[in-house]
C-alpha positions in Angstrom: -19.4 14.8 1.9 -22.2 14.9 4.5 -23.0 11.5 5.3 -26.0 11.4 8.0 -27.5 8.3 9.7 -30.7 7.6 12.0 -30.6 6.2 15.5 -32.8 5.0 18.1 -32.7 5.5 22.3 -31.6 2.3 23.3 -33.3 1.3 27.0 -32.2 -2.0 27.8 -28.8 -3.3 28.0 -26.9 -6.9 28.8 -26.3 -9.9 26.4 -30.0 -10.8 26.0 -31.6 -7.7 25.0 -29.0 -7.6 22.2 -29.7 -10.6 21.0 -33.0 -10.0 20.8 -32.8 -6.5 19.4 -30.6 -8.4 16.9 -33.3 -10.9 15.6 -35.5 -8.2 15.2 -33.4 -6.4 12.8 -31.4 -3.5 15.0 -28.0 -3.2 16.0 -26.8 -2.3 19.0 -24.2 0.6 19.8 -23.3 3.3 21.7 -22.1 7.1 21.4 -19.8 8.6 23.9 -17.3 11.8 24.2 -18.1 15.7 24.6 -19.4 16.7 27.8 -22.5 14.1 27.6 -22.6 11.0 29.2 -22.7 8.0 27.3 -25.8 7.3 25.0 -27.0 3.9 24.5 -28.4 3.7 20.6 -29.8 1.0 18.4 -29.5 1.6 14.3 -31.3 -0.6 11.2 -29.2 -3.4 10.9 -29.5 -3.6 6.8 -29.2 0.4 6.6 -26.1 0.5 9.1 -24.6 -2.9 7.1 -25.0 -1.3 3.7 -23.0 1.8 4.9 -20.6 0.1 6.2 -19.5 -0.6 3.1 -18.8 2.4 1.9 -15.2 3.9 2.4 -16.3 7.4 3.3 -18.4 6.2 6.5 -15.3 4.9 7.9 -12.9 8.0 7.4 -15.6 11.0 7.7 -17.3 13.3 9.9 -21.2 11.9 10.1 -23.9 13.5 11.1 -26.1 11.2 13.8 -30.0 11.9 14.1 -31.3 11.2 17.6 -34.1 12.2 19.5 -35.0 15.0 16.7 -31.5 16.4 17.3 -28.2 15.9 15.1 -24.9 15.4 16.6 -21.5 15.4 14.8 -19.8 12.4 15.5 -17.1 9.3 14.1 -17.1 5.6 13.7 -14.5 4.7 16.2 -15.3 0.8 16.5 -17.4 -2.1 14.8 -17.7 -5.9 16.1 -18.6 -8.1 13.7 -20.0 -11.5 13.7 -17.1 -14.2 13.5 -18.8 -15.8 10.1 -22.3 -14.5 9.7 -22.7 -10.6 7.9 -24.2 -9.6 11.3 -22.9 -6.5 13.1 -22.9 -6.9 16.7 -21.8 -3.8 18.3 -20.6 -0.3 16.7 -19.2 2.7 18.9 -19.4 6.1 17.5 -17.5 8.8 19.3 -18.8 12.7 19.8 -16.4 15.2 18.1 -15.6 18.8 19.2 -15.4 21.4 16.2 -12.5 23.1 18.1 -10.3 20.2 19.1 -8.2 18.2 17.0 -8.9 14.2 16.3 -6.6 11.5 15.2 -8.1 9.3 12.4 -6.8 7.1 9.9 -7.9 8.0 6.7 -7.6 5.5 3.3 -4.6 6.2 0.7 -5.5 6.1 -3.0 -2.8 5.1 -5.1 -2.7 7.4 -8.5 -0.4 7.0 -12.0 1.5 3.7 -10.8 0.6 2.6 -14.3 2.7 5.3 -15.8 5.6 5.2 -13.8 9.1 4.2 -14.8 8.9 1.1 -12.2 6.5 -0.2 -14.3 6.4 1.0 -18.0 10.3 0.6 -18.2 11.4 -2.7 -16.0 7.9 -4.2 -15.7 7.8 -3.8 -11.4 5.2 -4.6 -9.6 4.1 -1.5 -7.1 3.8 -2.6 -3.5 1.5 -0.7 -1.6 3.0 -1.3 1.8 0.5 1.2 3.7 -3.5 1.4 2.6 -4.3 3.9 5.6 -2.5 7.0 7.6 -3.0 8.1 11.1 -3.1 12.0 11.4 -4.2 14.6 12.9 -6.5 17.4 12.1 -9.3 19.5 13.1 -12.9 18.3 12.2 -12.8 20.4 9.7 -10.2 19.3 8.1 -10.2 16.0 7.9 -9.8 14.4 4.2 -11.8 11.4 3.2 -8.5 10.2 1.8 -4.6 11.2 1.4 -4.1 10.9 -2.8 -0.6 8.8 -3.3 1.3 10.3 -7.0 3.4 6.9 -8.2 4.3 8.8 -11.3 8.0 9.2 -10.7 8.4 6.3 -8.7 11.6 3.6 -9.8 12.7 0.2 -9.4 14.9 0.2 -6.6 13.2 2.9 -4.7 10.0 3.7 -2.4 7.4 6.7 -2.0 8.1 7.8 1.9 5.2 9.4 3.8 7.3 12.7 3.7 6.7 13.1 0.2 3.0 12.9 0.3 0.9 16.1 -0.2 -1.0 16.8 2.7 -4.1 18.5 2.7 -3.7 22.2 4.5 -4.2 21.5 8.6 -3.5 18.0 8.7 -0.1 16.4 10.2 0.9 12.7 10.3 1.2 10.8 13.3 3.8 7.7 12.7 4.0 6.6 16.1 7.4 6.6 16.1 9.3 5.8 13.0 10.4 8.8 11.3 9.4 8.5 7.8 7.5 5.0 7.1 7.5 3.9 3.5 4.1 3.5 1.9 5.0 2.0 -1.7 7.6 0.4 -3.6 8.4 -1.1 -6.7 9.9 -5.1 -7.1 10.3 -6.7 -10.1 8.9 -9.9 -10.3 11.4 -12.8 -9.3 10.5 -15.4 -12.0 11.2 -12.1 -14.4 14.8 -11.0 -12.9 15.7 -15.3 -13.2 14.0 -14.8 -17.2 17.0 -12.3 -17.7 19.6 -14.0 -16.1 19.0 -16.9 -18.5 18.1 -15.2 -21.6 21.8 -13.5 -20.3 23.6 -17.2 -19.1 22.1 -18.4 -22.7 23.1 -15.4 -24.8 27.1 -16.1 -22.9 27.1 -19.2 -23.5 26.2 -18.9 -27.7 28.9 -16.7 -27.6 31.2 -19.0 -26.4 30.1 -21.6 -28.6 30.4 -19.6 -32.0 34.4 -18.8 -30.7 35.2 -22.4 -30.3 33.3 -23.5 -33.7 35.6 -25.0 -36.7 35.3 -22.4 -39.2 36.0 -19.5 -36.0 39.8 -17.9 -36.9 42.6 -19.6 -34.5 43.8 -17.4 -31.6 47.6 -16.2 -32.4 50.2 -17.1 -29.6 52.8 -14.9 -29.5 55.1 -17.4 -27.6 54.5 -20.0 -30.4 54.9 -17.5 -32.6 58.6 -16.2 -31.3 59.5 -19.6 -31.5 58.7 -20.3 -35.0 60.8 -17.2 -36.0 63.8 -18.5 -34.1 63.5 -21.7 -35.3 63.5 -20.2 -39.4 67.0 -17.8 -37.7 68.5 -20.6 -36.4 67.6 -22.2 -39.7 69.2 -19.3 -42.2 72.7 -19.8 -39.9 73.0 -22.9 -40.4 72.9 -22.9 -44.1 75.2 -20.4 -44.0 77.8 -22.3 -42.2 77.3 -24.6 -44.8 
């Protein structure tokens, strides 16, 4: 996906001038990396806002108009305002076709619905990651890393080395060896359902053996006696 954007030379810097660029509808921001030095810019606030919003502008390469020219580059940072929709800074960062970047790019979640987790024991699937750091050429980079739930169980979790990378690209887990990005729990208030429906199901058992009408239990002791006693009986009539 090509995703290109407009900017504007930016010629004054400092708290002030971005306030005022601001309250007439720009956003300030900068683009740096690559031979070139630094470039102050200034984008349309709405048009820059409303792109934000999409998941691609995050995790692509974009192409930035500038001075009639177009340059290749990545949203590295956005500061927002801390409770109005206003964007107060954004960085973008030059990319080299011929060097590798590291980016973290958004997992999409596929078939948890038809996984034995859920169709079976009724699990909830956990997404414990949303986004992976890798590392790719430009090239290469994916606008997301697709995450098959199909085969996942209760009891067990979908490990970044099962998911299928796209050719060129490589993890980077900082780290830990092999992070876990999903798993499925079943509900507590469900696995405390079964262990009553179970508790409830013992305890009518129990109840049906002990009822009047249930068949006595034989013991064997009691039983030896009562033969002994009819023995002891049968001699002693005898002797008589």
């Amino acid at each position: 996906m090509n995703i290109e954007f407009t900017a504007f030379p930016r010629n004054t810097e400092g708290r002030g001038a971005s306030r005022r660029m601001r309250r007439a509808g720009k956003a300030p921001g900068i683009v740096y990396g690559g031979t070139a030095a630094p470039t102050p810019i200034e984008l349309d606030h709405n048009a820059l806002f409303h792109a934000l919003r999409g998941e691609a502008f995050h995790s692509s390469i974009l192409t930035m108009k500038l001075d009639g020219g177009s340059t290749k580059v990545l949203l590295r940072d956005v500061q927002m305002h801390p409770f109005k929709n206003e964007i107060l800074h954004v960085d973008f960062q030059r990319i080299d076709e011929n060097r590798k970047i590291h980016m973290k790019v958004p997992l999409h979640f596929a078939n948890g619905e038809n996984s034995p987790a859920v169709k079976v024991s009724g699990a909830i699937v956990s997404h414990v990651l949303t986004e992976l750091d890798i590392s790719c050429l430009p090239k290469d980079l994916p606008e997301f890393i697709t995450v098959d739930l199909s085969a996942l169980d209760v009891g067990h979790s979908v490990h970044v080395s099962a998911l299928q990378l796209p050719p060129g690209v490589t993890v980077v887990t900082r780290g830990k060896l092999d992070p876990v990005v999903a798993s499925a729990v079943v509900p507590k208030a469900q696995v405390e359902e079964a262990t009553e429906a179970a508790a409830a199901e013992a305890e009518s058992a129990a109840a049906a053996a002990a009822a009047p009408g249930a068949a006595p239990a034989v013991d064997a002791k009691a039983g030896d006696a009562k033969g002994g006693d009819k023995k002891d009986s049968g001699k002693d009539a005898q002797k008589k």
